[in-house]
N, C-alpha and C positions, 0 to 999 in steps of 0.2 A: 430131835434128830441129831445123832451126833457123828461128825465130820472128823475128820484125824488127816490133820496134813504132818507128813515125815518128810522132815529137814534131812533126811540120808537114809542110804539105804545101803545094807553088808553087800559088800564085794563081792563078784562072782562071775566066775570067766570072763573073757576079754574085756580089756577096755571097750567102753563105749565111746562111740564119735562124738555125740549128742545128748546129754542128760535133759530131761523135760521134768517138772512139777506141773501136776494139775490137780487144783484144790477139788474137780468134777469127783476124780476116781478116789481122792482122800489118800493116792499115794504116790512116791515119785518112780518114774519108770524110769529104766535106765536098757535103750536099745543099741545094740552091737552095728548096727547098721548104719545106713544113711537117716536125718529127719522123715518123719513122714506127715508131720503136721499140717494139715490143709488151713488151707487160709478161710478165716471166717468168712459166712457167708453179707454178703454186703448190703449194706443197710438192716440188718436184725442185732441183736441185743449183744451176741456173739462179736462183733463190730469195735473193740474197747482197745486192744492195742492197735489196731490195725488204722492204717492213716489214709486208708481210702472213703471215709465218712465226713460228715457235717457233724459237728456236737451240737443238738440242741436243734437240726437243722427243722424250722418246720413249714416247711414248701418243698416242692419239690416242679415247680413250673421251669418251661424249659428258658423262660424268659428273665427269671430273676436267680441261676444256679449259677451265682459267684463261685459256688464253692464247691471243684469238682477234683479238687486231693485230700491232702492230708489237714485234719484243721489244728490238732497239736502234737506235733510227734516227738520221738524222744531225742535226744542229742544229748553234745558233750558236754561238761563241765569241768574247767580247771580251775585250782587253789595252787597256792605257790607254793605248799611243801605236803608233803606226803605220810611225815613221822616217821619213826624209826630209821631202822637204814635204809629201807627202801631206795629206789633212785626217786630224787622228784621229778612233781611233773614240771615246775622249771625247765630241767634239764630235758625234759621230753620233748616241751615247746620249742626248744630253742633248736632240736635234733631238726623238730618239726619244719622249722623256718628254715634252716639250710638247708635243708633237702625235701624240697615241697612237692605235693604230687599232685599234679596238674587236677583241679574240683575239689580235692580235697577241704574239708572245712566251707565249702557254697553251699548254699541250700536250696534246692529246689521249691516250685511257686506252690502256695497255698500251707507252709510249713512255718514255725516259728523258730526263731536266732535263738541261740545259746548268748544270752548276754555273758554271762562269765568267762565261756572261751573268748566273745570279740573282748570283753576289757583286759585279758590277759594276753590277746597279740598285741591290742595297740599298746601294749606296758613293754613287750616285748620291743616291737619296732622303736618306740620312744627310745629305749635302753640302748638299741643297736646305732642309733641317729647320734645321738650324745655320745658315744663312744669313740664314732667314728669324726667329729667337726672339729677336731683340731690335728687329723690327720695333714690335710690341704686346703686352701681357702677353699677348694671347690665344695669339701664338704662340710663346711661353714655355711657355705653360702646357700647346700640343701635344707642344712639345720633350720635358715633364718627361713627360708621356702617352708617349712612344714609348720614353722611354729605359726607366722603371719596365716598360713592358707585357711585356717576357720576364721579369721576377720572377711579376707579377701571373699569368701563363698557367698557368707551374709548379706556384706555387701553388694554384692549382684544380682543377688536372694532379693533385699531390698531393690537396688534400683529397677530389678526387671517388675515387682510388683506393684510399683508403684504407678510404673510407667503402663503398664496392662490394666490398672482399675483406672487410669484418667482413661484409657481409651475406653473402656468399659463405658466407663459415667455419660462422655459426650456421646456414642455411638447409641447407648439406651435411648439417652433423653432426643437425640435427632428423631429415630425410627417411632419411641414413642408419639411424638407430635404427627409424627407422618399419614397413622391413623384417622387425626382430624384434617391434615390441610399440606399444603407446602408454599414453599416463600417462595415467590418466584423471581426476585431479586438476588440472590443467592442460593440454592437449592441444597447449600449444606448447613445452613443456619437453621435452627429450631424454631419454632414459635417465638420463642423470648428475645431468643438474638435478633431475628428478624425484624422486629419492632422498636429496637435498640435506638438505629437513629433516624425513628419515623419523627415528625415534626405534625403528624395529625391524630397521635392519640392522647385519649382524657384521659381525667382520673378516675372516673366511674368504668371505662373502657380502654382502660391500657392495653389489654392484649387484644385488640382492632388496631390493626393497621391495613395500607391499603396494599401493601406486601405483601401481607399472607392473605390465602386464598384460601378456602375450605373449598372439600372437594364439590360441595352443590354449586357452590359459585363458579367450577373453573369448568360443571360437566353439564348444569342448568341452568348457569348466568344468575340466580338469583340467589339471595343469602336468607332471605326468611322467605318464609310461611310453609305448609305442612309436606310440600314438596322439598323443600331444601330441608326438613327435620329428616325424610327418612331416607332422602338418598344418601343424607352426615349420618345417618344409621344404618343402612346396607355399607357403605365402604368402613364405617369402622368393624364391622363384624366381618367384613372380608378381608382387612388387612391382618385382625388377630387369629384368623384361621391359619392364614397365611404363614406368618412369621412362628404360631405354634407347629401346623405342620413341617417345616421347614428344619424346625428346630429337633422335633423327635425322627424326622429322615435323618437328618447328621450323626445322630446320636444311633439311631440303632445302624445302620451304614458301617462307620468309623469309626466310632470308639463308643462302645456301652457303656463303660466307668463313668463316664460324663455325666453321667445325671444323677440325681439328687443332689443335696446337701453336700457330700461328699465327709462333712464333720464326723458320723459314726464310723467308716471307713478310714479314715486319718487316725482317729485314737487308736483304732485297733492295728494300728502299722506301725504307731509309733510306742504300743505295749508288744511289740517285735514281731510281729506278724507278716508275712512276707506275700502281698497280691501285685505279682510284675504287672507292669503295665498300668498300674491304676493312676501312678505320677510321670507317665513316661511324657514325650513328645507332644503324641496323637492329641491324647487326652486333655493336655493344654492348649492345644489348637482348635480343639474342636468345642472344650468348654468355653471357651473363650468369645468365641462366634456364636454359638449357641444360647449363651446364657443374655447377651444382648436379646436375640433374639424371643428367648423366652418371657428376659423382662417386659419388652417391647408390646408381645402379644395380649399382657393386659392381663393373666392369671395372677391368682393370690399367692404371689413367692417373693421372695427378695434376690438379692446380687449380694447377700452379704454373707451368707455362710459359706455360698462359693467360692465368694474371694479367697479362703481360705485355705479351700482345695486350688485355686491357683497358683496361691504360693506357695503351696507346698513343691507342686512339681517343677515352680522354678528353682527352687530350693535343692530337691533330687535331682534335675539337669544340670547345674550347677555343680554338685557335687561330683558329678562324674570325672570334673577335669581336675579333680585332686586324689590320687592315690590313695591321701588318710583316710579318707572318705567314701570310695568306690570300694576300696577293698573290705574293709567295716562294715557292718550295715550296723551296730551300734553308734559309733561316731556318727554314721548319715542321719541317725535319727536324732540325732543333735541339732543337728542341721534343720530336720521338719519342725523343730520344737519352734527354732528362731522363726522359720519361716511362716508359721501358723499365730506367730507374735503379729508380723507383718500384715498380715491377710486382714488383722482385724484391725491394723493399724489404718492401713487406708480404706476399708469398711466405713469404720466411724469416724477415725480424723482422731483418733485416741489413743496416741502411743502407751501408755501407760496401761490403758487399760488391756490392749493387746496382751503386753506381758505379763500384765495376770491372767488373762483367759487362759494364754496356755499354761501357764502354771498350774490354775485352777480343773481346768474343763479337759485339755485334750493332751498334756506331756503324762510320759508315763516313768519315765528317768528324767531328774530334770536338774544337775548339777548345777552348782555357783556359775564355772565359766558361760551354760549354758543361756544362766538369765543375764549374764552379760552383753553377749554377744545376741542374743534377742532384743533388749532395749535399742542395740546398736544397729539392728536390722529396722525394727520397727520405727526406729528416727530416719533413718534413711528413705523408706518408703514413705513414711509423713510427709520429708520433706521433697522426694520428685514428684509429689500427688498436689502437695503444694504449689508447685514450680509449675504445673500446667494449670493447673484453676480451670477444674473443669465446669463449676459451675458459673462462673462469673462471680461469685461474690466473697473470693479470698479467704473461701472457707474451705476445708478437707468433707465437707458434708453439706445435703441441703438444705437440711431442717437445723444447719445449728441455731441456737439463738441465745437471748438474754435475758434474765428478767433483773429489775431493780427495786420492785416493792419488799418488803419483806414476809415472813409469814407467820402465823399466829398459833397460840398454841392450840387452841381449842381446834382449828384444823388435822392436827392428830386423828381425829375421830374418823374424817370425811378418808385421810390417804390408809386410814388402817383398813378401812370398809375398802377401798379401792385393792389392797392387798389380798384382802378372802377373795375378793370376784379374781383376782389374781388365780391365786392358789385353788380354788375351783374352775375357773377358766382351762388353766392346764392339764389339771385329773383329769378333767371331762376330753380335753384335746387326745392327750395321749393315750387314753382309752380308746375311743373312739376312732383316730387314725390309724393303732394298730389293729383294732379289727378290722377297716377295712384294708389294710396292705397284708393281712392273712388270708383275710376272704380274695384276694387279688392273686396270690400266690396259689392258693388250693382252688381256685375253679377256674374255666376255660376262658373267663374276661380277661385274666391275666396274661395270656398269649397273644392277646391282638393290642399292643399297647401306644400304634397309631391311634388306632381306633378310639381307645381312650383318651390319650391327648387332646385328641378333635373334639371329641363331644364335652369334656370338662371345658376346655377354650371356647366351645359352640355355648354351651350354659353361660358361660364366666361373661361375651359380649353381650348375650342378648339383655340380661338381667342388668349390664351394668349400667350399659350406654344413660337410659332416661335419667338414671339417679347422679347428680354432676359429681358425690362425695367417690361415687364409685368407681364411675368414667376416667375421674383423671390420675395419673402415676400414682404408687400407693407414696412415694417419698414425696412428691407434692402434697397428700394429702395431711400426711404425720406434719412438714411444718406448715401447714395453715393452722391445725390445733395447736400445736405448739405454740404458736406466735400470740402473742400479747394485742391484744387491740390499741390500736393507738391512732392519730390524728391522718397516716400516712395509708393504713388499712381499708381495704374498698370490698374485704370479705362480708357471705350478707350473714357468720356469725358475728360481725359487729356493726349490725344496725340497730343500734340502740335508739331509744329518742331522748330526746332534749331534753331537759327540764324546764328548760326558757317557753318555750312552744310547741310543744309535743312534736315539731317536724322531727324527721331523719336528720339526726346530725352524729358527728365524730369528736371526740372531745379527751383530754386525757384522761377521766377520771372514768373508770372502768363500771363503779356501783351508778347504775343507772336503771331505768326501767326497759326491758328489755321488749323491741320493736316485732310487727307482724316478720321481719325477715329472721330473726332470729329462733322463734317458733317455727316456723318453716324448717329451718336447719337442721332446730333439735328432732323434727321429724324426721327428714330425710334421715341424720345423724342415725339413727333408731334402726329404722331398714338398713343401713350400710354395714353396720353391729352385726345385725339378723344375717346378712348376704355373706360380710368376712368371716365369718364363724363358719358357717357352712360348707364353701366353699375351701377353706382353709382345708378343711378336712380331708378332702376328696383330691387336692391341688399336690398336698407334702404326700413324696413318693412315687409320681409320675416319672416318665421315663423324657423327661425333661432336667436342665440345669432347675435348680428350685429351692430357696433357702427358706427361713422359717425365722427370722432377725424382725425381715422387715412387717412381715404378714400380722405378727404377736404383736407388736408394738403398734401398730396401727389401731387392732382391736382395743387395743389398752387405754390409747390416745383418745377414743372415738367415746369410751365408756368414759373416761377420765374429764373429760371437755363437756359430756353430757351434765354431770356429778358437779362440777365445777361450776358450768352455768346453774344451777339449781342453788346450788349453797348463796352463790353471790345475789340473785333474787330474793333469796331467803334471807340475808343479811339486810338487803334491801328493803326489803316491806315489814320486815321484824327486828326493825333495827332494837328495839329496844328488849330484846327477848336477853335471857341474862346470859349466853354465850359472847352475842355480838356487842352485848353494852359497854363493855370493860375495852374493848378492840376498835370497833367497828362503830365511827362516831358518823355520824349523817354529815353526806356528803364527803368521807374520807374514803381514801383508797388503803381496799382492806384485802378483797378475794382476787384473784389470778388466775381465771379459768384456763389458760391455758399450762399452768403449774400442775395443775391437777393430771391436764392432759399425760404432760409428761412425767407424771409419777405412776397415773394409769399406766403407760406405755411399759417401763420397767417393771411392775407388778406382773403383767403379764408374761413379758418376757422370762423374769426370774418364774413363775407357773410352768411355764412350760421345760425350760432347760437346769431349772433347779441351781441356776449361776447366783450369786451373792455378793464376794465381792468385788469381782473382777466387773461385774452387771451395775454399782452405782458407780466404778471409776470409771466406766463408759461414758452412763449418761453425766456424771459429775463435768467430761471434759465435753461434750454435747454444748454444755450450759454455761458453762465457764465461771460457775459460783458454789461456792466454801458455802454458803448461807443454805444451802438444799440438800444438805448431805444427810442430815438427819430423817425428813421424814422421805427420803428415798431409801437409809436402811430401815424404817419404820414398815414402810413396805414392801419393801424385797422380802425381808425376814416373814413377816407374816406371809406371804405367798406363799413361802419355803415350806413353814411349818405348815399352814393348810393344805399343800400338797402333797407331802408328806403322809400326813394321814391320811391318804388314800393310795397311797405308793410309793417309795422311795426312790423309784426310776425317773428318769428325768429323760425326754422325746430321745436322745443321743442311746443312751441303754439300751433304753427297751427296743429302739434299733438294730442295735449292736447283737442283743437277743432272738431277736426277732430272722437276722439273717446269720443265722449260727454262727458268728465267729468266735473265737475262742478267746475272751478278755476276761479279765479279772478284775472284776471294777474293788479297788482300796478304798472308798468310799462304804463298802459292804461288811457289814461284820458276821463275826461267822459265832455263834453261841454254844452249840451243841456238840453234843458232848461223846462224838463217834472218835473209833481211834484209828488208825490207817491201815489194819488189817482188813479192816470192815470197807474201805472203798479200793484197795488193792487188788489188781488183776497178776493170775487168774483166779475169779470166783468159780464154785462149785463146776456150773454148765459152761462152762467156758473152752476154750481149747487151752492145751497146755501151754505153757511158758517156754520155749527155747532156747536154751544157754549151750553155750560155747566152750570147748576145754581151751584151755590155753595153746596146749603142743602137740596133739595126737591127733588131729582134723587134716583130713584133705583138703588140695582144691576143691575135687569133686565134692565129697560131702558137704565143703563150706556152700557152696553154689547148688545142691541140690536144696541143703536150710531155706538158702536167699528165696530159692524158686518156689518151694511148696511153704511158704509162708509168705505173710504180706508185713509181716512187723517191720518198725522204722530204725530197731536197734534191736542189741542179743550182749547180755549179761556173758561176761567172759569169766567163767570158777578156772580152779586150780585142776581138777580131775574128778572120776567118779567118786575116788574112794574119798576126797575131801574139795565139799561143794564149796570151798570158800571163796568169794568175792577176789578177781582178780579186777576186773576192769569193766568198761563198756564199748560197745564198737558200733557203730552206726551202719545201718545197710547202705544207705549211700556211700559210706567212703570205702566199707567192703568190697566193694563195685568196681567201684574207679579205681583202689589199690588193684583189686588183680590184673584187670585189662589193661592199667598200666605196665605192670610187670612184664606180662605176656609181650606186650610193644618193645619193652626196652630191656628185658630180661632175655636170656638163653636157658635152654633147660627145664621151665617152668613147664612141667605137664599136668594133667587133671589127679595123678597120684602123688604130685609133690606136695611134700607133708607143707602147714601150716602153722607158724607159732610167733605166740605174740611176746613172748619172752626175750632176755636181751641176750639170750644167748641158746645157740640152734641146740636141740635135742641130740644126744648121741641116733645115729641111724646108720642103719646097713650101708657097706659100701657101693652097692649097685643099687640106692637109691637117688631118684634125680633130684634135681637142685629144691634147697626147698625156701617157701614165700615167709618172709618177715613181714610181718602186719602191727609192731608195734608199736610204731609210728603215728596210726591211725584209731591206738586205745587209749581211751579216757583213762589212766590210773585213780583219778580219784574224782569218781561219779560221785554225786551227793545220795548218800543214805538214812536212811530213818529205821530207827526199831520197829517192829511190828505192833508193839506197844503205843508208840510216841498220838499224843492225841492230833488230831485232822485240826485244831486251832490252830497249832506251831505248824503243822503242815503247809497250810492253807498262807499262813504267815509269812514261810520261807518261798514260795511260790510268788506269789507276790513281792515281795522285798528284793528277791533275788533275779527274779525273771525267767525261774527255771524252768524244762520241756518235758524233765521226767526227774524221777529219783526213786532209788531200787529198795525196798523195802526185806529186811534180813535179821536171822533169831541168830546169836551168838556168832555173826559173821558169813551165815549162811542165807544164801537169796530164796528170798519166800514167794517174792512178789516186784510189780513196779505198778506207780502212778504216776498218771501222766496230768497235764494241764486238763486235759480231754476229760478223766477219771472224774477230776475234782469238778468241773464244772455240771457233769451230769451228775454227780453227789449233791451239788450244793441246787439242782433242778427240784430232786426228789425232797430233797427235805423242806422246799417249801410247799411242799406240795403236802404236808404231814404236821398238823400242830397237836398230838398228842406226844407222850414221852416220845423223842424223837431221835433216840438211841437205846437200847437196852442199858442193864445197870453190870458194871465188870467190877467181878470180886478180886483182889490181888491177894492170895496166900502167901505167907510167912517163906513156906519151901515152894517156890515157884519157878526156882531155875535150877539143876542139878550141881549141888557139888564138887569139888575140882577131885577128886578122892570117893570113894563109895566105901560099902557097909563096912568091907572086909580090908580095907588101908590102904588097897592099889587105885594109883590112880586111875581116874576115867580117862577112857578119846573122848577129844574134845569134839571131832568132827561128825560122826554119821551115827552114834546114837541116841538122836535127839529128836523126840515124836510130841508135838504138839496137839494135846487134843483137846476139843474146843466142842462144846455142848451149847447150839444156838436152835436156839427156837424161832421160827423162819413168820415173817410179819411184821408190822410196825407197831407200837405202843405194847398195849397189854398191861396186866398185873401180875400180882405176885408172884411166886416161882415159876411160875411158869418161862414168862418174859427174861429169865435171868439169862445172863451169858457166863459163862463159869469156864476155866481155863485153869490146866496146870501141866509141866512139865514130865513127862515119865519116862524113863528111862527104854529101851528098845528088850535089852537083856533080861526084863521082867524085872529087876532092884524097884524097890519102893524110897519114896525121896519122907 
């Protein structure tokens, strides 16, 4: 089939208002009229400039449509000079900034920021700030106000998140207990506090006291037998219906953003994506109440990815009361990077590791000052999380702990096996989770998502209650495996016996023969494995707060602690086996099941979220030991790479995917071998391209374009007769400039001419006043040859942060591609492992001469016809498949 797009077309009566391309009709039309381009129709294929789609989107439930604009549309971009003599856009910005038109440069919700225009205002305003501080002390003393205000943000970014996870922490763990009992000596003490200064509990029975109550004792007087077991099982399964229904009322009520994770939503905000309201106010008040609540309720989720979506929007509210910041949305996202340092700072108690996460996992610009002033955030919140101790035990966490033994090398073997179950643990999670929140999105269970809550929370009590591993907090659960047995330990994983006398005894030396309660354990242990896995599934994704930190690491711990007991029996009865002879001397302490635990915990964790090594500086500061660092990367890595092989998506992506937002994971490489014609719009069926002349548009015409199209911007050329690239204009600020003008302007009527030029058109003297708009043009859009291969494309998209970039043969606009383009390029090709582009010939005489046959020079503008012989399909063989392309002149001249 062959296609012929012409880059121009010969002159011929009147100017046109509107030049259009469309690669459909294989010519460019040039109408005397007003546009008449209808806007695609929505949601069909037709759908590619247009910004009223989902990229990618695939639900369409009325309960999960985040995304009901634009999801990458085009915008500005500026570079500080322009070449030649043109005027720069310097001097354009700078027109721009004195004389601002109210919207101008905002972006409307569901749309992506021009990082290049916000770093070239805030270079601007910098430049203006400095110029002006040695005017008068006063503007001195704004100077010193803008350079301090990113400490000052942080700062309060820090204290307020610090201060929201200790209330977080105590308010779980109270309501938690509440489920079983209340103290009725103080009715805001938890189980643990409340026993604090009893004087009648043991060591076998610490948490009996005659203060707390369970509810059978306080509603049937009696504390045992088969009465008191199930009416402490009817109130624990009506307190977690309770506090889950509670939680998904708040949430679908007040603020929807509130639930999940929040983590795939954050990246995607902070790779400039614009979802108002998702950090605003509401949504911290309500996650914040909620997500107690959700912990509380006893389903398989954590408080720790949340955290993150907490700080961020104290981070965003915060930001508001700084100018550099509110007016920015690049600087603000400076700002989320700190704050998402933070979230994980008082998560785990691990400042360090916080600022690798976001380094690693959720920043998408992530400059020098920025890891600065994130270490300085996440210190700060360490240390107000500290200063409350919420746990009582002067730790930022509850499972921190210690080990002192050391470890062996032949152990390698036991934490690498714990790293495959890792790394298939999470293949299998993320598979699996996403098909059910697809299947939740496309069929009609996805609309009632009370109803869901309820009956996942109605599963999650009933199953749990009998099994004590499952019953109780999952962060009590992770430090009882975590924790080392020792002489102080009343857990019945460490009922060993004796050696002395086969009784139950406690003793330091850990290789011992292990007791009927320990078997026990590793049963229950078994079923809780079986239940968290399951349930995990079904739980990430509800329309509840719900993180996925603590649920993976549990499972981890749980397989880890099982693995661990086994080895250190196995040391034990074959002591002499030739692993353990060289190590492992009888009656020396060798194995550390609870080591295993927590390298389990991390192997999972890295399974699931594909983190490395922001993931052992967590657990590293969990532990508080140098001596563990090796076979925790021994197992993260191997996680990595076994899940890997079955996906390079990590739970956060395939989220991110899953709910079409438009991100570009830099972690992705892109191999193939297409070139940016081939994903540039418009293709063949497509509607035409609408570009703009510079000076010969009306109001009217320019505003009948705006109305019968839906594009988010319109390529500005020179004229018909030479299409060449003057600028770009965005239909938003096209908007706001006129209605502005009209407000504040005299004369403006729907026949005043329009020109984006810096100086008005000669025009008849009885024409009315006419509108300058070029204020509001991009001079220098980023462009690409139509040649340039989709790698460098994909490259500079990434790198840059850009919304769109206008693809053009010798100056003249062919095409554009947007973030949107690429992203549904980069769907289909995985979707394709045979040759996965055609193969392009490049000929010798491939672009026409400056000069032709007979010595007069050529135009350089509109006789330039590109014809292009593709053969429509993917892969293929020989000639057939070939794509072939040369230059020919209009005039009939052979090149």
């Amino acid at each position: 089939m062959n296609c012929r797009v012409r880059a121009g077309i010969e002159a011929s009566g009147r100017a046109p208002r509107v030049a259009k391309w469309s690669r459909s009709s294989c010519t460019t039309e040039a109408t005397a009229g007003t546009a008449t381009t209808a806007s695609p129709a929505p949601g069909s294929d037709e759908e590619l400039l247009d910004g009223a789609g989902v990229i990618m989107d695939f639900h369409t439930t009325e309960d999960d449509n985040l995304l009901d604009g634009d999801a990458a549309s085009p915008g500005s971009n500026y570079v500080m000079s322009n070449g030649g003599g043109a005027p720069s856009s310097t001097t354009h910005l700078l027109d721009f900034l004195e004389e601002p038109i109210p919207g101008v440069g905002t972006y409307d919700d569901f749309h992506t920021i021009d990082w290049v225009r916000e770093k070239c205002k805030d270079r601007e305003r910098h430049r203006k700030i400095n110029s002006k501080k040695k005017e008068s002390a006063w503007e001195f003393t704004k100077s010193l106000y803008d350079a301090w205000s990113g400490w000052l943000v942080v700062t309060l970014t820090g204290l307020a998140s610090g201060a929201l996870a200790g209330l977080i922490d105590i308010a779980a763990d109270w309501m938690n207990d509440l489920k079983e009992g209340v103290c009725l000596s103080a009715m805001w003490f938890n189980h643990e506090q409340c026993c604090w200064t009893s004087n009648e509990t043991t060591f076998a029975e610490r948490d009996k006291c005659p203060q707390w109550k369970s509810w059978a004792e306080l509603i049937l007087g009696q504390a045992e037998g088969p009465g008191s077991y199930i009416m402490n099982y009817f109130m624990y399964i009506y307190w977690a219906l309770s506090f889950a229904f509670l939680a998904v009322c708040l949430v679908k009520v007040f603020a929807p953003y509130a639930c999940g994770s929040g983590i795939p939503e954050i990246k995607t905000i902070l790779s400039g994506f614009i979802i108002r309201g998702y950090l605003g106010k509401w949504t911290l008040m309500i996650k914040t109440i909620t997500l107690v609540l959700a912990v509380a309720s006893g389903l398989s989720l954590g408080k720790e990815g949340p955290l993150v979506h907490v700080a961020c929007c104290c981070g965003n509210i915060f930001s508001y009361l700084f100018p550099k910041y509110s007016k920015n949305e690049a600087k603000k996202r400076e700002v989320l990077s700190a704050a998402s340092a933070a979230g994980v700072s008082v998560a785990f108690g691990a400042p360090i590791g916080g600022v690798l996460f976001s380094l690693e996992e959720v920043s998408y610009y992530f400059p020098l000052k920025t890891l600065w002033r994130s270490f300085f955030a996440a210190l700060v919140a360490a240390f107000v999380l500290r200063s409350i101790n919420p746990f009582g035990n002067s730790r930022l966490v509850l499972f921190y702990v210690e080990y002192h033994t050391p470890w062996y090398l032949f152990e390698l073997i036991p934490f690498i096996l714990l790293g495959v179950f890792g790394g298939l643990w999470g293949a299998f999670f993320i598979r699996a989770n996403i098909a059910w929140c697809r299947r939740r999105k496309s069929t009609r269970f996805g609309k009632y998502p009370v109803l869901e809550v309820i009956l996942v929370a109605a599963i999650t009590a009933v199953v749990a209650f009998p099994n004590p591993y499952t019953r109780q907090n999952t962060s009590e659960l992770i430090k009882e495996l975590f924790t080392d047995c020792g002489p102080l330990e009343s857990s019945q994983l460490c009922q060993y016996r004796s050696q002395m006398n086969g009784s139950k005894a406690f003793t330091d030396n850990p290789n011992r023969p292990a007791g009927p309660g320990v078997y026990a354990a590793m049963w229950q242990l078994c079923l809780a494995l079986i239940f968290k896995i399951i349930m995990t599934i079904f739980t990430f994704g509800l329309k509840v707060p719900s993180g996925l930190f603590i649920p993976s690491m549990a499972i981890g711990a749980i397989a880890g602690r099982i693995v661990g007991i086994a080895v250190e029996q196995l040391a034990y009865y074959h002591h002499d086996w030739f692993l353990f002879k060289e190590w492992c001397e009888v009656g020396a302490d060798c194995i550390t099941p609870g080591l295993y635990a927590m390298v389990g915990a991390a192997a999972c964790l890295g399974g699931v979220t594909r983190m490395t090594v922001s993931l052992v500086v967590i657990v590293f500061e969990l532990t508080g030991g140098l001596e563990y660092i090796v076979p925790l990367m021994a197992a993260v890595m191997t996680s990595k790479w076994v899940g890997d092989a079955f996906g390079r998506e990590g739970i956060y992506e395939a989220h991110i995917r899953l709910n079409g937002y438009p991100f570009l994971d830099a972690k992705e490489e892109f191999t193939h071998t297409t070139l940016a014609r081939e994903v540039m719009r418009p293709r063949r069926s497509d509607p035409p391209l609408a570009v703009l002349t510079q000076d010969d548009l009306t109001v009217e015409e320019l505003q009948s374009t705006i109305n019968e199209t839906s594009y988010n911007g319109f390529p500005v050329i020179v004229s018909k007769e030479s299409q060449r690239l003057v600028g770009f204009a965005l239909r938003r600020d096209i908007t706001i400039a006129i209605e502005n003008a009209r407000r504040k302007q005299e004369g403006i009527m729907l026949n005043s001419r329009v020109y984006f030029t810096q100086h008005a058109p000669t025009l008849p003297a009885d024409s009315p006043r006419p509108l300058k708009l070029r204020s509001i043009l991009d001079m220098s859009p980023f462009t690409v040859t139509d040649h340039t291969p989709m790698e460098i494309v994909v490259d500079i998209f990434r790198k840059l942060g850009l919304r769109q970039c206008l693809v053009t043969h010798n100056g003249i606009v062919l095409g554009i591609i947007t973030k949107k383009n690429i992203l549904e390029h980069l769907e289909q090709l995985k979707q394709h492992t045979e040759p996965l582009a055609a193969t392009w010939y490049y000929h010798k005489k491939r672009y026409p001469s400056s000069h032709g046959s007979n010595g007069k020079s050529r135009s350089r503008v509109h006789h330039v016809q590109l014809i292009r012989s593709f053969q429509d399909g993917w892969g293929g063989g020989g000639d057939d498949s070939e794509d072939e392309e040369e230059v020919r002149l209009l005039d009939g001249s052979n090149l």
